[in-house]
DOGUMAR-209834 format. One record per atom (N, C-alpha, C, CB): x, y, z; residue in one letter; atom name. Coordinates in steps of 0.05 Angstrom, whole numbers, plus 5000, padded with zeros to 4 digits. Glycine has a CB too. Layout:
% DOGUMAR-209834
@X = X | Y = Y | Z = Z | res = a | atom = CA
...
***
This chain:
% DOGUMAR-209834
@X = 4985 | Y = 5222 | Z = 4749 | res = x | atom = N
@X = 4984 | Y = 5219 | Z = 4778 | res = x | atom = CA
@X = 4965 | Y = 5197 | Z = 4787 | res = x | atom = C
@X = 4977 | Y = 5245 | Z = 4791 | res = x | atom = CB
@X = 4953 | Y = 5191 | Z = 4772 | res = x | atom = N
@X = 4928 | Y = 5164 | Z = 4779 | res = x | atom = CA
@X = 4930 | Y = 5138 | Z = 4774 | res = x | atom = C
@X = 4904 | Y = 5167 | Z = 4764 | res = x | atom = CB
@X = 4959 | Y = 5138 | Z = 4761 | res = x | atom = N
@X = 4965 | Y = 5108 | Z = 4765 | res = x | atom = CA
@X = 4989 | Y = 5102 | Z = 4783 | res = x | atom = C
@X = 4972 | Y = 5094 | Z = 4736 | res = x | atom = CB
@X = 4996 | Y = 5129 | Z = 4801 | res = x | atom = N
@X = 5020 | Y = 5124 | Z = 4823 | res = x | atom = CA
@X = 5003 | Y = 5100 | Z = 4840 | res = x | atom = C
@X = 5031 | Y = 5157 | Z = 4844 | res = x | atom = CB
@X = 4971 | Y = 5107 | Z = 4851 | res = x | atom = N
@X = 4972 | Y = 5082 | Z = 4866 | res = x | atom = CA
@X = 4956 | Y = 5062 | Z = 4860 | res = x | atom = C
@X = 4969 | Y = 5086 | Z = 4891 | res = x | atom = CB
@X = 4972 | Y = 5037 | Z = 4863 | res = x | atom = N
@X = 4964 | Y = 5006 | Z = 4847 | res = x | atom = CA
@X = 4945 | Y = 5003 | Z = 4863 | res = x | atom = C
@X = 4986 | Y = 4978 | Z = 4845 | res = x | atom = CB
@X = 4940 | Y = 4999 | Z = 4889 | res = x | atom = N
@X = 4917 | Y = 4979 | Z = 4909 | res = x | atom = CA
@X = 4917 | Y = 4987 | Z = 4930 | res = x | atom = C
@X = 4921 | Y = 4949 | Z = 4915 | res = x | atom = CB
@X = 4898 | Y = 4992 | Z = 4956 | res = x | atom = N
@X = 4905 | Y = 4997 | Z = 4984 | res = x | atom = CA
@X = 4910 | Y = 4971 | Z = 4987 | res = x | atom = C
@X = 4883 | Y = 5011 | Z = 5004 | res = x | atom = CB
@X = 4925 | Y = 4969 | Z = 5011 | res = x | atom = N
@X = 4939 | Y = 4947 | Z = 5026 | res = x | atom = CA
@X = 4913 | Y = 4946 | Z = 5052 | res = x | atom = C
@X = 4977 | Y = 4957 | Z = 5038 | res = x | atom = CB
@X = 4895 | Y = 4920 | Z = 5045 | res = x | atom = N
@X = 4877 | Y = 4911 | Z = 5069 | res = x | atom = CA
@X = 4889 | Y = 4891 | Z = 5094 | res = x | atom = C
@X = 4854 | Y = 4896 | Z = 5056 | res = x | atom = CB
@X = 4896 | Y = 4901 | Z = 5105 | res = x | atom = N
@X = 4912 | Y = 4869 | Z = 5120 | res = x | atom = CA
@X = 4903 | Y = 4876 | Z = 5155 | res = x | atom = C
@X = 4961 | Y = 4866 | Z = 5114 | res = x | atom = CB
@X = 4910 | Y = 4858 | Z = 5172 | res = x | atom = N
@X = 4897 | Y = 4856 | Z = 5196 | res = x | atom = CA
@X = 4920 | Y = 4881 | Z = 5209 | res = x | atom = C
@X = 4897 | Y = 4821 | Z = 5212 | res = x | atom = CB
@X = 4943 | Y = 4876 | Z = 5197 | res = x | atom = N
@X = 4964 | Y = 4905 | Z = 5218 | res = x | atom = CA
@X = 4961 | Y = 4929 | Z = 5199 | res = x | atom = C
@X = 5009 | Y = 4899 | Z = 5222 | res = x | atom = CB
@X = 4953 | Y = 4926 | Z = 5179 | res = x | atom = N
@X = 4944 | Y = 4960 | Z = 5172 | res = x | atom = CA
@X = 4906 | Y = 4963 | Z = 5187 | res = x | atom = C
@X = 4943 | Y = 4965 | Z = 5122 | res = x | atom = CB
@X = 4891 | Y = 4942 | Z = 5192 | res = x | atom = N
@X = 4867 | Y = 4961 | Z = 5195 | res = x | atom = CA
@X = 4875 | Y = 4971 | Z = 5222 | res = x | atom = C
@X = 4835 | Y = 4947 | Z = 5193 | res = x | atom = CB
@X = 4893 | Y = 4957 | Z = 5246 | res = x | atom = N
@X = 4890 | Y = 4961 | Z = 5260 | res = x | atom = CA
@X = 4919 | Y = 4996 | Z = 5265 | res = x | atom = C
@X = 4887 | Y = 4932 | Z = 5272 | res = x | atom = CB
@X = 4932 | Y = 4996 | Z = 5250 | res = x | atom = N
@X = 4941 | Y = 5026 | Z = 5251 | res = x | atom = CA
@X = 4925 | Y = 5033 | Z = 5238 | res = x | atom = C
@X = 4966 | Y = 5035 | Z = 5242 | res = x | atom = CB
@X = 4905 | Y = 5035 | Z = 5217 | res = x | atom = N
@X = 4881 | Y = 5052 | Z = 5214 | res = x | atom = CA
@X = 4867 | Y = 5065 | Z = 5238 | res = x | atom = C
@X = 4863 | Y = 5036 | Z = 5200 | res = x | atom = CB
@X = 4861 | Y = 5040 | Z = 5255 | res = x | atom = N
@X = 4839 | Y = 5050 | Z = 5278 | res = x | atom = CA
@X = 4858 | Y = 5058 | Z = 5301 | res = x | atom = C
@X = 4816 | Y = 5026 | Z = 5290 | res = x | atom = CB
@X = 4883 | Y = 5064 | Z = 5307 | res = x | atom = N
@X = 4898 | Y = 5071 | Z = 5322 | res = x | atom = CA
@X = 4914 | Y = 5100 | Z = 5311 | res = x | atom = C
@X = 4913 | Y = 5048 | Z = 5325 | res = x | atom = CB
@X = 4922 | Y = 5106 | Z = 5296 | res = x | atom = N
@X = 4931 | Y = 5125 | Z = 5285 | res = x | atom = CA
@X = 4926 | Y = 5141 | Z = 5258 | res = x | atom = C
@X = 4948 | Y = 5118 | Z = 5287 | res = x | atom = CB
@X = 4906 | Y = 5132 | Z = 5247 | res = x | atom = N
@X = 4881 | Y = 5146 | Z = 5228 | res = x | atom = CA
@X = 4912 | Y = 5147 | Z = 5199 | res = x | atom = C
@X = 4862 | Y = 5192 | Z = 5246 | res = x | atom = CB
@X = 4919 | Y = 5116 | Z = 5200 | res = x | atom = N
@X = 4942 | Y = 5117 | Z = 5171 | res = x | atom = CA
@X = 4932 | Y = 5094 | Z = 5152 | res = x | atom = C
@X = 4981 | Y = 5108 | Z = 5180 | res = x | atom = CB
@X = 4934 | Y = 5100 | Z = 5128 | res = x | atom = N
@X = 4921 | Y = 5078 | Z = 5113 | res = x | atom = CA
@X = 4943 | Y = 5073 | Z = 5089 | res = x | atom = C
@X = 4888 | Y = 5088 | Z = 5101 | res = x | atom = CB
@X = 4944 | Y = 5050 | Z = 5082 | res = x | atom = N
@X = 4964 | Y = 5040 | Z = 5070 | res = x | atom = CA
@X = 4958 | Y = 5025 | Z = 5031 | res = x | atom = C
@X = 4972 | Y = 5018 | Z = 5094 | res = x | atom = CB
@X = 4982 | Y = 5035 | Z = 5017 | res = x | atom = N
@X = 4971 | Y = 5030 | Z = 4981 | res = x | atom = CA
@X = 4994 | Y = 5017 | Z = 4984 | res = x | atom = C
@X = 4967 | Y = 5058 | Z = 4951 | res = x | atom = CB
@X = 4995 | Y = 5007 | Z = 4958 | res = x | atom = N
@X = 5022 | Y = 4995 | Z = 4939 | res = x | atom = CA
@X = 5019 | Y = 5018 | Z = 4922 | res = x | atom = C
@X = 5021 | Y = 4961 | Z = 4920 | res = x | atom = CB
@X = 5054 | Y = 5029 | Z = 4915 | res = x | atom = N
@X = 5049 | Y = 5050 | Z = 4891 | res = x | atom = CA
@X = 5065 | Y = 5039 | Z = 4874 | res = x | atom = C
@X = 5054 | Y = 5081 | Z = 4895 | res = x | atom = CB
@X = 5073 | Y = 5053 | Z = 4854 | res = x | atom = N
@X = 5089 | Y = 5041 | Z = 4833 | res = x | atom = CA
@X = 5112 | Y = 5049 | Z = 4840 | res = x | atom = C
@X = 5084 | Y = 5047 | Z = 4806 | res = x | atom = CB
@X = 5137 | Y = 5040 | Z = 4830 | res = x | atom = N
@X = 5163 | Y = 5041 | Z = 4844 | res = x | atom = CA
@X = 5174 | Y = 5067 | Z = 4840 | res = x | atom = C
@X = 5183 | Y = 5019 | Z = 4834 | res = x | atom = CB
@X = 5173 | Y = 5079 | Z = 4816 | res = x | atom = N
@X = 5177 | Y = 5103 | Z = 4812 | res = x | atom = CA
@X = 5165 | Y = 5134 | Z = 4826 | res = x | atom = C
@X = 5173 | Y = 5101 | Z = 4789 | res = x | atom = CB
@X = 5141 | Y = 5127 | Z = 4843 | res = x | atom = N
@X = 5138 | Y = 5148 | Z = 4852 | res = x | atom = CA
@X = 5144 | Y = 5145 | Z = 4879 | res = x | atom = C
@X = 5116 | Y = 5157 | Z = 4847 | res = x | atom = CB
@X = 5145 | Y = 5185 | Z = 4883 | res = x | atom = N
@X = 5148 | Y = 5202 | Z = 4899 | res = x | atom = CA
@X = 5140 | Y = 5215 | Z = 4933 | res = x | atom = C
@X = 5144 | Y = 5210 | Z = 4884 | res = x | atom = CB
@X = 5141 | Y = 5219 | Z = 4947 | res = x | atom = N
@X = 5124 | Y = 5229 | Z = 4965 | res = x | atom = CA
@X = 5097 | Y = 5246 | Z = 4962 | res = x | atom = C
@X = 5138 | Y = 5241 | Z = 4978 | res = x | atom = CB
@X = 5120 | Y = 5270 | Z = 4946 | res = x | atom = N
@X = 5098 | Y = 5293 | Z = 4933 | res = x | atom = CA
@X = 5074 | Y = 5275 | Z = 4912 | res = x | atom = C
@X = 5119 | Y = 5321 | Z = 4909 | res = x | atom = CB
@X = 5089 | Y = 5258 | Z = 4893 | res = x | atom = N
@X = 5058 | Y = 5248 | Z = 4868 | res = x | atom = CA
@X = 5042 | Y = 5231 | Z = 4899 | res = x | atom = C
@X = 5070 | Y = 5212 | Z = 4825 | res = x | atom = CB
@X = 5048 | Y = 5216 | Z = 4918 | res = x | atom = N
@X = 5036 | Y = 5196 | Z = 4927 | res = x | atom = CA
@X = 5015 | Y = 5219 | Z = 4944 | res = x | atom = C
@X = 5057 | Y = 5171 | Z = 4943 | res = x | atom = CB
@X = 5022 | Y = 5236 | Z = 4960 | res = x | atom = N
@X = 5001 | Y = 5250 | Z = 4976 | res = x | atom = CA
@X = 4977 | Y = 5264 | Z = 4952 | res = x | atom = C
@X = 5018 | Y = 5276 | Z = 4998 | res = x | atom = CB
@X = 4985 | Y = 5270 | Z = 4927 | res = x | atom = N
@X = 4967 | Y = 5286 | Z = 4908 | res = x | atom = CA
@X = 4946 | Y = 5269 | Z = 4895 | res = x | atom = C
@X = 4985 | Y = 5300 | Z = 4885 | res = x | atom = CB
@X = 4958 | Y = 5247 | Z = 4895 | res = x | atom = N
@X = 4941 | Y = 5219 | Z = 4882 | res = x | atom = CA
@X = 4921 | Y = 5215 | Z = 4903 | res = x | atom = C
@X = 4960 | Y = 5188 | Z = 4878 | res = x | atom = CB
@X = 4928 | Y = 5211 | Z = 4930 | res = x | atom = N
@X = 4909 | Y = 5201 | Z = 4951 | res = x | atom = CA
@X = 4889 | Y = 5234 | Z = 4952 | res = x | atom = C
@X = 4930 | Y = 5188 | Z = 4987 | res = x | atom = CB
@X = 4895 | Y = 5253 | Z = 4953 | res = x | atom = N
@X = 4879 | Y = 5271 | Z = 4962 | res = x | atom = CA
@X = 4863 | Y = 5274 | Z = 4941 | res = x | atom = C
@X = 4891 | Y = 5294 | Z = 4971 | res = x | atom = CB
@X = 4863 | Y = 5269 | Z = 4912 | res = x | atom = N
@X = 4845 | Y = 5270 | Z = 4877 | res = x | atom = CA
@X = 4834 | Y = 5248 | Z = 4889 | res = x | atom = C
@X = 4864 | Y = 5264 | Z = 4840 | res = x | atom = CB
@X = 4842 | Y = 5222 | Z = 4884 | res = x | atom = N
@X = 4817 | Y = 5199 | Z = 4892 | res = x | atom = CA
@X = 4807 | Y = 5200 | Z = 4902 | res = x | atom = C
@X = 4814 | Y = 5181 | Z = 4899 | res = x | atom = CB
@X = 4806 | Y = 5206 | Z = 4938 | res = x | atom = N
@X = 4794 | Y = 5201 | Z = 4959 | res = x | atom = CA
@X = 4783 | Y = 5220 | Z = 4971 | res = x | atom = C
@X = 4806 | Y = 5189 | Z = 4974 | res = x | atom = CB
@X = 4790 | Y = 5244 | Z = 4968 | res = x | atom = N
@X = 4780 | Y = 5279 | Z = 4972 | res = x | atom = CA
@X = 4787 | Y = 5280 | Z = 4998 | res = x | atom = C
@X = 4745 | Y = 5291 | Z = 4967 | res = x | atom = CB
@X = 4816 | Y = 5269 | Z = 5013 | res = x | atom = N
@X = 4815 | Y = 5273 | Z = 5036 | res = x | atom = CA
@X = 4850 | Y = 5290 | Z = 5050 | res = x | atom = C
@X = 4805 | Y = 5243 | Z = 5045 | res = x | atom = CB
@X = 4859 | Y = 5302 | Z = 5072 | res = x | atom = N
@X = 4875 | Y = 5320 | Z = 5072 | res = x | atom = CA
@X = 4898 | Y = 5300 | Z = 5074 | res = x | atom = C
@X = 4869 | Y = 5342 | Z = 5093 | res = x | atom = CB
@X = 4921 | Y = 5295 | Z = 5066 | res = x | atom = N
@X = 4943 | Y = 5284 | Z = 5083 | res = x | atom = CA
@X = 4954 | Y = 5299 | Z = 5086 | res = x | atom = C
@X = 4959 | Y = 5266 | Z = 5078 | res = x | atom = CB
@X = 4967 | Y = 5290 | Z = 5110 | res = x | atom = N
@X = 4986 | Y = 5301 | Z = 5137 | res = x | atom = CA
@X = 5020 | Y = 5284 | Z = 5130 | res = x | atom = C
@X = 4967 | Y = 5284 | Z = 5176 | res = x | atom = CB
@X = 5030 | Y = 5270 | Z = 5129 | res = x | atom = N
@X = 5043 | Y = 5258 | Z = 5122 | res = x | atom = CA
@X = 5055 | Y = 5233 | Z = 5098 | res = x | atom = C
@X = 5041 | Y = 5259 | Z = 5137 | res = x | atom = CB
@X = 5072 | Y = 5218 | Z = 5098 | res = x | atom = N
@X = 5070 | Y = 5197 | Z = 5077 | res = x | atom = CA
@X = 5095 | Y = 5187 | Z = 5082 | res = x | atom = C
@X = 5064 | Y = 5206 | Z = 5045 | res = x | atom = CB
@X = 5094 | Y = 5149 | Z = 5084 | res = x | atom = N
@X = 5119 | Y = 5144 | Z = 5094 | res = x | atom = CA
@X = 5124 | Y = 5127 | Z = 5077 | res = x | atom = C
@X = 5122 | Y = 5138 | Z = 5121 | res = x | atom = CB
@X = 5148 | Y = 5120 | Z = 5053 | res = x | atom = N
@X = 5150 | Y = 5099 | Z = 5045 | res = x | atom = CA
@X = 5170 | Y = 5077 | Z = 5049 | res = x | atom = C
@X = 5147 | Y = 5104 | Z = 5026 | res = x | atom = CB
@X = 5161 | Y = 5048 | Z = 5039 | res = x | atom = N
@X = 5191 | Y = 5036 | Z = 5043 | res = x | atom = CA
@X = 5175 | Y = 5015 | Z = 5014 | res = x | atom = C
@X = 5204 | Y = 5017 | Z = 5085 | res = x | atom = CB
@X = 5206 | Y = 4999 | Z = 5010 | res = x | atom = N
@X = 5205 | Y = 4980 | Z = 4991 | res = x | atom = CA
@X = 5209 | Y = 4956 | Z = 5010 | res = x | atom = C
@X = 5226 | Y = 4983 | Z = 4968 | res = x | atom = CB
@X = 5183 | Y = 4933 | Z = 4994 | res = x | atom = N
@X = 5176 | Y = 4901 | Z = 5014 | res = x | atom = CA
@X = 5196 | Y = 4884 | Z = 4991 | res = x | atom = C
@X = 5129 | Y = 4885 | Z = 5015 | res = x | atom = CB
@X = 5211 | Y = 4877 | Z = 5006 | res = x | atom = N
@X = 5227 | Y = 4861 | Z = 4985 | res = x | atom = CA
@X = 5217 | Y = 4836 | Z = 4979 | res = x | atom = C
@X = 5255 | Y = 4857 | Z = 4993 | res = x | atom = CB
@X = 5219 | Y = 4817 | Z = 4959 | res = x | atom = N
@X = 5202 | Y = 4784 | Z = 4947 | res = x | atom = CA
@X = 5219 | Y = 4768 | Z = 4966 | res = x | atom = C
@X = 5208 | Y = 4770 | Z = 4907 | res = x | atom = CB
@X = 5202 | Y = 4750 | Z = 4974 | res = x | atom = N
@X = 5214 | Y = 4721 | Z = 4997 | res = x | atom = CA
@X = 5217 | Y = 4697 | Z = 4974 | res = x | atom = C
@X = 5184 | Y = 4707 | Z = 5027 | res = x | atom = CB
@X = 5234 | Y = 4689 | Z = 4982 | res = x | atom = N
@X = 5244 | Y = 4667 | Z = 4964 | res = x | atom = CA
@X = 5227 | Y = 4638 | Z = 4965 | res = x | atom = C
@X = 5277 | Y = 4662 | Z = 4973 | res = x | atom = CB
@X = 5209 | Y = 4627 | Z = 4952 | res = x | atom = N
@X = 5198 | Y = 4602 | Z = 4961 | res = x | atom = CA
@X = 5204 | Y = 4579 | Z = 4945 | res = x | atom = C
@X = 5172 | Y = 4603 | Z = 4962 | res = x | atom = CB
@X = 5198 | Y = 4548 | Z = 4955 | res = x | atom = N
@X = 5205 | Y = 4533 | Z = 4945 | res = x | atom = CA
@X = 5177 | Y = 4504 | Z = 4945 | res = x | atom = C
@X = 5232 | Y = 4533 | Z = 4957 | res = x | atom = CB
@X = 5181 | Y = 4495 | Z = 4928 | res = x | atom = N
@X = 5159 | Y = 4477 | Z = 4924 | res = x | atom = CA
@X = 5173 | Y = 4447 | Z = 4912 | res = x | atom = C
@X = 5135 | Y = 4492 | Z = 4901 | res = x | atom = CB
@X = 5166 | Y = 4428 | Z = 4934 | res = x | atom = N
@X = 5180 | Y = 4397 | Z = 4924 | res = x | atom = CA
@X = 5159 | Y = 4395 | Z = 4902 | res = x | atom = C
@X = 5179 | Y = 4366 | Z = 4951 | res = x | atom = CB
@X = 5159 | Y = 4380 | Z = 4880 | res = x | atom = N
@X = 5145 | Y = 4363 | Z = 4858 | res = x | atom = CA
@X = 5151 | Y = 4344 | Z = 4857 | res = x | atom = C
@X = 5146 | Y = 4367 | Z = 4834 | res = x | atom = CB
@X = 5145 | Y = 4329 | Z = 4838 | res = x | atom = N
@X = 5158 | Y = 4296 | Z = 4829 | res = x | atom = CA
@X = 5183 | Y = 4309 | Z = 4810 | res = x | atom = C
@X = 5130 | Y = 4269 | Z = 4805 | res = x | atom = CB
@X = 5184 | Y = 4324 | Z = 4801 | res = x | atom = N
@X = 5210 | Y = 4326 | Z = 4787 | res = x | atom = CA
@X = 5229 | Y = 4341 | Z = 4796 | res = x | atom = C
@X = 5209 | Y = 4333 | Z = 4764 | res = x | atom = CB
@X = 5231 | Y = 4343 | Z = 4829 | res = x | atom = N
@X = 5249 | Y = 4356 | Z = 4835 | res = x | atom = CA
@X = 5239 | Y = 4386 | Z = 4855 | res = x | atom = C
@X = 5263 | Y = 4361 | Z = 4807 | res = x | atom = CB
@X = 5257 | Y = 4401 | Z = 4866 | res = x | atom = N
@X = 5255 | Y = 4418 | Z = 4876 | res = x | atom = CA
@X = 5250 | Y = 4452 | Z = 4869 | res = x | atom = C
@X = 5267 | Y = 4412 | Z = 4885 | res = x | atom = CB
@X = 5229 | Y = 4460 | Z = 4868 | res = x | atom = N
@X = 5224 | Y = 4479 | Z = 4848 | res = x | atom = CA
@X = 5230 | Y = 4507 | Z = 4860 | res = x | atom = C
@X = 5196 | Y = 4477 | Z = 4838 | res = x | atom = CB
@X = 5244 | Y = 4523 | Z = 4852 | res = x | atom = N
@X = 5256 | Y = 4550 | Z = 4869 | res = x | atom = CA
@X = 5243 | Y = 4577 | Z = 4854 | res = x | atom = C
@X = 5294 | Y = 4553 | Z = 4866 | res = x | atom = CB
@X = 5226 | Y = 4594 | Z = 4878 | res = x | atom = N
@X = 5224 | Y = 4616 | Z = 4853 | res = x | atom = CA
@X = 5231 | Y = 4642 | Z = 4883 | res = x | atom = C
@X = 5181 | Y = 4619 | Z = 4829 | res = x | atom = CB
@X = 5219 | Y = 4656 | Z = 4863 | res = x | atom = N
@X = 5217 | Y = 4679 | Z = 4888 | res = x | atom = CA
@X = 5197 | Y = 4704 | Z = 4867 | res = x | atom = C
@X = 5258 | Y = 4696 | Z = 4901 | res = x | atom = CB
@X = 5179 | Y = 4720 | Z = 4902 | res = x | atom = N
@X = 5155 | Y = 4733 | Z = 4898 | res = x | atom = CA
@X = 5169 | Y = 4764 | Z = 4888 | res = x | atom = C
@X = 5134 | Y = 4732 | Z = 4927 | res = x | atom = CB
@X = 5147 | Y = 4769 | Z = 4881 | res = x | atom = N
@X = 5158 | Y = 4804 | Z = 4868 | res = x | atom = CA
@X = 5154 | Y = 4821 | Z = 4898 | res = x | atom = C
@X = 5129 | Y = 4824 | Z = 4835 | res = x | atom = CB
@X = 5177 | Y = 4834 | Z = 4894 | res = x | atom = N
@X = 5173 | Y = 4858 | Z = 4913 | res = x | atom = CA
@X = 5162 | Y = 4885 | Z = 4905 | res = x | atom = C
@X = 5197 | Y = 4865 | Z = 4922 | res = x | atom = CB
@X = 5155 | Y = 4904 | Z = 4916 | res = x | atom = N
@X = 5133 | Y = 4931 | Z = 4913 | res = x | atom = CA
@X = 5147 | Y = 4947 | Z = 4932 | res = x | atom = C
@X = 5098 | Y = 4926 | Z = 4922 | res = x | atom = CB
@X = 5142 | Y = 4973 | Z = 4932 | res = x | atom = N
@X = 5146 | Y = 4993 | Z = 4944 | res = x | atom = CA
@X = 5117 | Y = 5005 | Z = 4957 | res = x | atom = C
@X = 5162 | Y = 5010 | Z = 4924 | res = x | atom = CB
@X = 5111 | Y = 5007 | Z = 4982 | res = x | atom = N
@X = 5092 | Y = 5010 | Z = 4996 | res = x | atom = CA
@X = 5093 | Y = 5043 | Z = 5008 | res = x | atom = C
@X = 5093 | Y = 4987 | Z = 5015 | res = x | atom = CB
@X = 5061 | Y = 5048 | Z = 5015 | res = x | atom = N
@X = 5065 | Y = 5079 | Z = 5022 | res = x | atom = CA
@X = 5042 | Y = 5074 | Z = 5047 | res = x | atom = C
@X = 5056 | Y = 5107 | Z = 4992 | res = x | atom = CB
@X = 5054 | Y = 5087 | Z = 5067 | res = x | atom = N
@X = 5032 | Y = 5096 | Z = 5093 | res = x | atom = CA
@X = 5037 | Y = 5120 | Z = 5093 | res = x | atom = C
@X = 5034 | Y = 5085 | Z = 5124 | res = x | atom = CB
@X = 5006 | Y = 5125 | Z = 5086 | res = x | atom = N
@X = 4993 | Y = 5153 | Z = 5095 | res = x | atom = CA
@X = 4980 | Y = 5168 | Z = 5112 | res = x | atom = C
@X = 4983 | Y = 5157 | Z = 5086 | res = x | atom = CB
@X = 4980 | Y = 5179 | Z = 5128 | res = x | atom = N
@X = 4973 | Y = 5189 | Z = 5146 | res = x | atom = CA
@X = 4951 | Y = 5212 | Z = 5132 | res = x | atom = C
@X = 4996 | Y = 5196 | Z = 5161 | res = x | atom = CB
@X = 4932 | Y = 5218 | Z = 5144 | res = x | atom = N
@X = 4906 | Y = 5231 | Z = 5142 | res = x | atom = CA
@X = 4899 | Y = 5250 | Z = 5170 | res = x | atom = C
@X = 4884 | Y = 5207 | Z = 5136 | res = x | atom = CB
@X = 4891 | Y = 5280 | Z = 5158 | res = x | atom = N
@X = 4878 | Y = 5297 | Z = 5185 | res = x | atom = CA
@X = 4857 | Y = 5280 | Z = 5198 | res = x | atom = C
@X = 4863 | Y = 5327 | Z = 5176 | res = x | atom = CB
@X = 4862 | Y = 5287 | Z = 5228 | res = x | atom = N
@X = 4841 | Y = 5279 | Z = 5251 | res = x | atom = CA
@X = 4810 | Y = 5282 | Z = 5234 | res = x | atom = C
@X = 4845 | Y = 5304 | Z = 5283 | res = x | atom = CB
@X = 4793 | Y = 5262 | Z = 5244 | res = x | atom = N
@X = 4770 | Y = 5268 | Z = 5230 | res = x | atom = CA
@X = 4763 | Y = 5259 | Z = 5205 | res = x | atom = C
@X = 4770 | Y = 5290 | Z = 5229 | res = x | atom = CB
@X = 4776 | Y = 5256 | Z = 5187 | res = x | atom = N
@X = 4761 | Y = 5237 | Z = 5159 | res = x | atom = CA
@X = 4778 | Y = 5212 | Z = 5159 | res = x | atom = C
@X = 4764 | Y = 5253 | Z = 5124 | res = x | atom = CB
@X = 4757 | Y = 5204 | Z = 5146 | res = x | atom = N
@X = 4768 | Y = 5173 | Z = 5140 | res = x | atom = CA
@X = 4768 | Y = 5157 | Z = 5102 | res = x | atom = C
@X = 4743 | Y = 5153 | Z = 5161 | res = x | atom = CB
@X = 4778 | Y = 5145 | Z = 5096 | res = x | atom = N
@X = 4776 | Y = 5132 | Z = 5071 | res = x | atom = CA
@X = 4752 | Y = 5107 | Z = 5073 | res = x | atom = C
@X = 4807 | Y = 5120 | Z = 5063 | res = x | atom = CB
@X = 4733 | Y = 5108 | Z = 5048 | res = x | atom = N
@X = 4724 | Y = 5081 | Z = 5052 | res = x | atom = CA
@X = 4730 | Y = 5065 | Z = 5029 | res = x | atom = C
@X = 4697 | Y = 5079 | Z = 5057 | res = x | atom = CB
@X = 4754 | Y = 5039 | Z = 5041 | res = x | atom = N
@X = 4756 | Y = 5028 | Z = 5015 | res = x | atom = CA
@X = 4737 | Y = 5008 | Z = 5002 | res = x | atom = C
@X = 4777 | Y = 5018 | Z = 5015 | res = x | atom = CB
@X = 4708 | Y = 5005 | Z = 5016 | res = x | atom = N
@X = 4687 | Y = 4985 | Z = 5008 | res = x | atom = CA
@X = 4658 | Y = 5008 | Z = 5000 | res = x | atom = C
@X = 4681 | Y = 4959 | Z = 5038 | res = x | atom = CB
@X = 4665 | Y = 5032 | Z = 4999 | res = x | atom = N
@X = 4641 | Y = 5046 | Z = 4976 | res = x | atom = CA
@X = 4629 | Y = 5041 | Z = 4951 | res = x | atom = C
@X = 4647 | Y = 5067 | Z = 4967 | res = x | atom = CB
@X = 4656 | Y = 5023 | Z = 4932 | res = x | atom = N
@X = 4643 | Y = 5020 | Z = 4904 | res = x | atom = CA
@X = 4643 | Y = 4989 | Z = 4891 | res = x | atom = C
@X = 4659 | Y = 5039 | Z = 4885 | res = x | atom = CB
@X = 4639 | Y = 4972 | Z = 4925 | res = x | atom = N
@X = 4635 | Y = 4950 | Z = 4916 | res = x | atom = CA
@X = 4607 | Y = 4937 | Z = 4908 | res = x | atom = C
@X = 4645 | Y = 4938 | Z = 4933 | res = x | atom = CB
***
């Protein structure tokens, strides 16, 4: 259950549903679950979830001119989880820096 989640997701529209609706956001691995994703966050972080919402971020396709031409790739996509947490606690993801 401890490698369902890869990284919290820091970004300017998750802190701000953090401070609006007390939800904090991972990348998990594609294979998991609702049930492994809330059991993982509550073992790491010792905190209650209330909910868990996932979706899959699909890869954007990019392109880069060179001198030899036009170079085409595309980014990996992930399956993302927002979690929702009881009123009252919070995660800190900068404790063990």
């Amino acid at each position: 259950m401890s490698n369902t989640l890869i990284k919290p997701l820091i970004t300017e529209k998750m802190s701000l549903d953090t401070e609006q609706n007390n939800s904090y956001g991972f990348v998990v691995t594609d294979g998991a679950n609702k049930i492994e994703i809330k059991k993982s966050v509550e073992a790491q972080y010792g905190v209650t979830v209330t909910s868990v919402r996932t979706l899959r971020v699909d890869g954007k396709s990019r392109q880069r001119f060179t001198k030899t031409g036009v170079v085409r790739g595309r980014t990996n996509g992930y399956k993302k989880a927002i979690v929702s947490i009881a009123e009252g606690q919070t995660i800190d993801f900068y404790d063990n820096i």
